[in-house]
N, C-alpha and C positions, 0 to 999 in steps of 0.2 A: 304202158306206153310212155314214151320219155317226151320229157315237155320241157320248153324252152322260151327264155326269159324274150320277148316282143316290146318294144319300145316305137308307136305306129304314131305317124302323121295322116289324120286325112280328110280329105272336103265333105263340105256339106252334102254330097249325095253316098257318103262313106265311101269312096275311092280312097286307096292307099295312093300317096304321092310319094312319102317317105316311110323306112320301116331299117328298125337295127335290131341285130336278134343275138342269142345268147350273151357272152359277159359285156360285149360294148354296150348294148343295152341297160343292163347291168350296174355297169358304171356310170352310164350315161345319166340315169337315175339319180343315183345316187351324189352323181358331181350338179346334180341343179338343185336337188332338193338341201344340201349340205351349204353347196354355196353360198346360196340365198339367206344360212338359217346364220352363216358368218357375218356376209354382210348386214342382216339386222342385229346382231349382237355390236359390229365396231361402230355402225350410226348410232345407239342407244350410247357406248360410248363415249360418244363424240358429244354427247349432252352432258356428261359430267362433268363439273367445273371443279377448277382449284376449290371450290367452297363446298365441294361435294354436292349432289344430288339426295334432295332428302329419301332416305330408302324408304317410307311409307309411300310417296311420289314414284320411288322406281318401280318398287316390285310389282305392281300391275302390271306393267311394259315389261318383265322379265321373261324372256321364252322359255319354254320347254322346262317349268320351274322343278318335277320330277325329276329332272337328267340332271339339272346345273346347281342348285339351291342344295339339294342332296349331296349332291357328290362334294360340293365344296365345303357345305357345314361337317362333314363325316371325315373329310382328306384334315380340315382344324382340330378336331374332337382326337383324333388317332396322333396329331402332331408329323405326319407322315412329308416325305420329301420327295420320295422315287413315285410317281404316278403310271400304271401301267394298264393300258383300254386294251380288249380285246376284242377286235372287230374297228379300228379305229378310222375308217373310211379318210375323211380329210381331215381328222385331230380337231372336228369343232370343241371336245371340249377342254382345248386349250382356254380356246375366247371366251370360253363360259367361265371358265376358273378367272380369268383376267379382270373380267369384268365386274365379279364381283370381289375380288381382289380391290379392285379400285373403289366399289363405289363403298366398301368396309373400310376401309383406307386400314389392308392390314399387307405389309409389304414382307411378305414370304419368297423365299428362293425354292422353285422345282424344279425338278428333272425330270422330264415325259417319254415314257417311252408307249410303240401302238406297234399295234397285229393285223393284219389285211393280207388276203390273198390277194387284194388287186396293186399291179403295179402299177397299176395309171394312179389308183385313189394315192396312195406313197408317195409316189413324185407331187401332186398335187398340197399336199400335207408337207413336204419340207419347202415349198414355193410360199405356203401361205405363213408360213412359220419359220421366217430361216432367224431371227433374233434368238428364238428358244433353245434350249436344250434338249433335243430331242433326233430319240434313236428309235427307227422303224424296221421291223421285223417283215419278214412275206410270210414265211410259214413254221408254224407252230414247234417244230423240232430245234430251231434256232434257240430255243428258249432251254434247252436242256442244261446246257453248259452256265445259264445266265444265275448269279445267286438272288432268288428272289426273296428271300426272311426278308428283308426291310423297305417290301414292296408293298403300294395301294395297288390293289386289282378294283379298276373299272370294268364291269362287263355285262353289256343293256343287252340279256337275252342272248349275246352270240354262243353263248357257250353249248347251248341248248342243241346248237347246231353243228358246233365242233367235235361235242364227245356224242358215242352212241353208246358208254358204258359208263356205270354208277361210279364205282370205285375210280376207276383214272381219271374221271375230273374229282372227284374227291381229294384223290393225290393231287389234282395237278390244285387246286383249292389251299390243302394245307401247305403250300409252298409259301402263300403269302401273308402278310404280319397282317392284312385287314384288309376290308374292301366295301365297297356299295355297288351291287348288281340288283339287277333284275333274270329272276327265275323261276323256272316252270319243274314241280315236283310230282309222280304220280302218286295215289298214297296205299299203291300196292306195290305191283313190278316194274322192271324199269320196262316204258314202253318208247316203241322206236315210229312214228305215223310221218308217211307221203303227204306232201302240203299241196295245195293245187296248182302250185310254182313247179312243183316238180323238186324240190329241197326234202329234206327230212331232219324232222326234228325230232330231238328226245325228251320224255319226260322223266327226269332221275329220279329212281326208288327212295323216295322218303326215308324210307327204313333202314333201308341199305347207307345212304348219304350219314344220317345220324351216327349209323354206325363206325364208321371210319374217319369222319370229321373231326377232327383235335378240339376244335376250340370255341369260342363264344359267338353265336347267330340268332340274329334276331330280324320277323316277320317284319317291317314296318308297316305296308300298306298294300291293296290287291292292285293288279294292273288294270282289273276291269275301273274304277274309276279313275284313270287316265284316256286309257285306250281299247279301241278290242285289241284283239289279238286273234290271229286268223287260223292258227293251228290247235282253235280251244272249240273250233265248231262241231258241233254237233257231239260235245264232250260232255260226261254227266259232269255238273256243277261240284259236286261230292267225291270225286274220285279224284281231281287232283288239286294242288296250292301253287297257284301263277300270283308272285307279287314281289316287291323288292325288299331286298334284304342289309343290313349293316352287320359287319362281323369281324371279327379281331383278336387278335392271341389276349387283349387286357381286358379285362369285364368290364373297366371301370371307365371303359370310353364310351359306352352307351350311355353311360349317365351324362358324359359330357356332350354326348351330341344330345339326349334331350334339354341340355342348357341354352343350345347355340338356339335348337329350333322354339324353343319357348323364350326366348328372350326379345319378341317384338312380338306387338300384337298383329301385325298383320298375318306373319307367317306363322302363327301361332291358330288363330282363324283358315287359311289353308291346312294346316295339318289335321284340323278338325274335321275340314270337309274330305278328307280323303279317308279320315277313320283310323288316323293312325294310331300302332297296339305296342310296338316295341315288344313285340313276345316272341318270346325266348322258341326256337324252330320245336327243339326237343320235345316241347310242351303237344305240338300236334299229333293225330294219330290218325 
């Protein structure tokens, strides 16, 4: 039975007043949850002074410090300039990179580029972002002609839902010099499971991925101590590896991202609580 994304207003005796269904809903979602997650990022902003915000002071207020604190100490560690999200709804993590841009007071030049099938979230992402440099794709074949070698691949989980085969995200993986995702591995075959959304997502064969992967990956930390994750239910615990990853044509950048992330106590204390391994994918079985 096919199911379809509901987005429902309604009163206290559960009367529907208002209801939006499939992708307006969809976006709908997605444009208030992302909005909002901007607007707290440029008021935290708006708190750092010419004298800087002491970052043991900030980083408590920092959001979604997996998505933003990650991605930004990994895009320094790689030395990277081209930043590429797939799944980039309204480019929050521009703000996130900006932000701690500023409050590191390290003044880097990028160029962003993001993937969405939605044409609302795209139009919304060059409205919020027209200063930037930034070039938004809809759909994924655009990217054939793009040369991506001296690209950061950003990508929380979408991938999962882009590819339903091991090997072609593989390929489409060794395309780029490095990146910080989050992903879900099974640690047999590649398996393909219906979400209660009515989506489907993939779990990519460990063994298979290993196999055709080029270059240097590493586990950081599981997603269950961030977040659930709703396509892992009723999953045996054992069978597959959901958590984020750093990876890169140089070996020698992991070393350097464990510098960025052990170089302050505070965020040294977070990487604790998350259990972070830095271990090498190969290494699982």
């Amino acid at each position: 039975m096919k199911k379809e994304w509901h987005l429902t207003l309604s009163d206290n005796t559960g009367k529907i007043i208002r209801q939006v269904k499939g992708f307006d809903a969809y976006d709908s979602w997605h444009f208030l949850v992302r909005t909002k997650e901007i607007f707290a990022i440029q008021n935290l902003e708006k708190k750092i002074t010419s004298r800087r915000l002491q970052f043991n002071n900030f980083f408590p207020q920092l959001p979604r410090k997996d998505k933003f604190l990650f991605l930004y100490f990994a895009i320094l560690a790689s030395k990277s300039k081209n930043i590429f999200e797939l799944g980039s709804s309204s480019c929050e993590f521009i703000d996130g990179i900006n932000l701690l841009k500023k409050v590191t007071n390290k003044n880097i030049r990028l160029s962003y580029y993001g993937l969405d099938h939605s044409k609302m979230m795209n139009q919304i992402a060059k409205k919020i972002h027209p200063k930037e440099n930034l070039k938004i794709f809809q759909n994924i074949d655009e990217l054939k002609n793009l040369n991506l070698k001296n690209f950061f691949l950003h990508d929380y989980g979408v991938s999962n839902y882009v590819f339903k085969d091991t090997k072609k995200f593989t390929q489409f993986m060794n395309r780029f010099n490095c990146g910080y995702s989050q992903m879900l591995f099974s640690k047999e075959e590649t398996i393909v499971r219906q979400q209660p959304s009515g989506k489907k997502i993939t779990f990519f064969s460990l063994s298979e991925f290993k196999k055709y992967y080029k270059y240097n990956i590493y586990f950081l930390f599981p997603t269950s101590l961030v977040k659930k994750w709703s396509a892992l239910n009723k999953m045996n615990q054992k069978s597959y590896i959901a958590g984020y990853f750093f990876f890169s044509r140089n070996s020698k950048d992991i070393i350097k991202l464990k510098k960025y992330l052990y170089s302050n106590k505070k965020i040294k204390s977070y990487c604790n609580k998350l259990k972070i391994q830095f271990r090498n994918l190969r290494s699982f079985t």
